[in-house]
N, C-alpha and C positions, 0 to 999 in steps of 0.2 A: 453738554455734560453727558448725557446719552451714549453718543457717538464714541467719546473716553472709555465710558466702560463697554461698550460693544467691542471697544478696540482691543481693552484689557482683558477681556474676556474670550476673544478670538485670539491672541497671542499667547493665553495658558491653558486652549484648545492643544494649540500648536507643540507647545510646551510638554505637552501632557501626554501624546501623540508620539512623540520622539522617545521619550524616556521609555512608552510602553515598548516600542518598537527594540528599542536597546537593551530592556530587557531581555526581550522574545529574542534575538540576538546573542546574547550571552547565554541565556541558556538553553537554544540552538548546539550552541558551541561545546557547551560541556557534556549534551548529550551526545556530538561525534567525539569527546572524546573518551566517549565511555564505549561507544559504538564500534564493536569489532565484525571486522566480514572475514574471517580467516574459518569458518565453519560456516559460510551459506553458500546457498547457487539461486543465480542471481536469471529469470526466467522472461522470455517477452512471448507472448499466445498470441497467434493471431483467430478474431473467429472466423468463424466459418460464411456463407452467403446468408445461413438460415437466421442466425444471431446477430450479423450486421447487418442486415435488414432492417427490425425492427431498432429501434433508437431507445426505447425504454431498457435501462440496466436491470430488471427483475428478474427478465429470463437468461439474461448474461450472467448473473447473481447463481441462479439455479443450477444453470449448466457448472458454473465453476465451485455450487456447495457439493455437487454428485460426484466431481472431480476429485477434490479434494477429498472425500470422504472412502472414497476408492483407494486414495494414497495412503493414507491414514490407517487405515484395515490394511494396507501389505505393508507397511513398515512397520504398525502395531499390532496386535494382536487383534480379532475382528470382536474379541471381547471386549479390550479394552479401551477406557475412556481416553486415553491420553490422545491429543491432539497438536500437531506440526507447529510449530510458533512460524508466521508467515505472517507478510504483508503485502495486499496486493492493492494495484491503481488502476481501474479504468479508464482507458483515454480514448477519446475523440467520439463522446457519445452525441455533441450536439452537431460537429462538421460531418461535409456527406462523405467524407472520407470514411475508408473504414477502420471500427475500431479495433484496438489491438490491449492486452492484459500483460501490465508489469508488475513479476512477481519476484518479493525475496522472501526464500526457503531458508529457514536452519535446519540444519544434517544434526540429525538425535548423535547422540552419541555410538550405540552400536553401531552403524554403518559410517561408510565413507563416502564423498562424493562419487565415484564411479557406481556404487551401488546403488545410489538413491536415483541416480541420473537415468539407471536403467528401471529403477519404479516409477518416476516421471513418464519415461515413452510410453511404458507397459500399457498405462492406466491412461493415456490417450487416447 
């Protein structure tokens, strides 16, 4: 009898498992369809020796909060609070490979990609 509901109980694991998954799924789905890339620029960083060296993401963190905070002051005013909507990924912090920064930017409205493209290098 045991065994029965061990069985039943592992089959609406199963069950239970799938549906979350289908959810997460669908509404994957209707955030790209909500998800427009027709105003971003789309960015891959490589670091440098100094920052693939170490393997802890905090000083990779820092270098890229100084970065951005640079970009942010010449696209905004150095007064003002407004800040780039962006999202970035770190990859390959655990392989000895080195790691590299993917970043998507959206372009404020006053500028256009060629002009922000050349606040990206600037602030490099």
């Amino acid at each position: 009898m045991t065994n029965f509901i061990e069985h039943v109980n592992r089959q609406n694991d199963l069950v239970k498992q799938v549906m979350r998954q289908d959810i997460q799924r669908r509404t994957f789905k209707r955030y790209l369809e909500q998800f427009k890339t027709d105003n971003m620029l789309f960015l891959v960083l490589h670091t440098n020796d100094y920052l693939a060296r170490d393997k802890n993401s905090n000083r990779i963190k820092k270098s890229l909060k100084k970065y951005f905070r640079s970009v942010d002051n010449q696209v905004f005013s150095k007064k003002s609070n407004k800040r780039l909507q962006r999202y970035v990924v770190i990859e390959n912090l655990k392989n000895n490979r080195r790691n590299h920064i993917q970043i998507a930017i959206e372009c404020p409205k006053h500028l256009n990609k060629f002009e922000m493209q050349k606040i990206l290098k600037n602030c490099l």
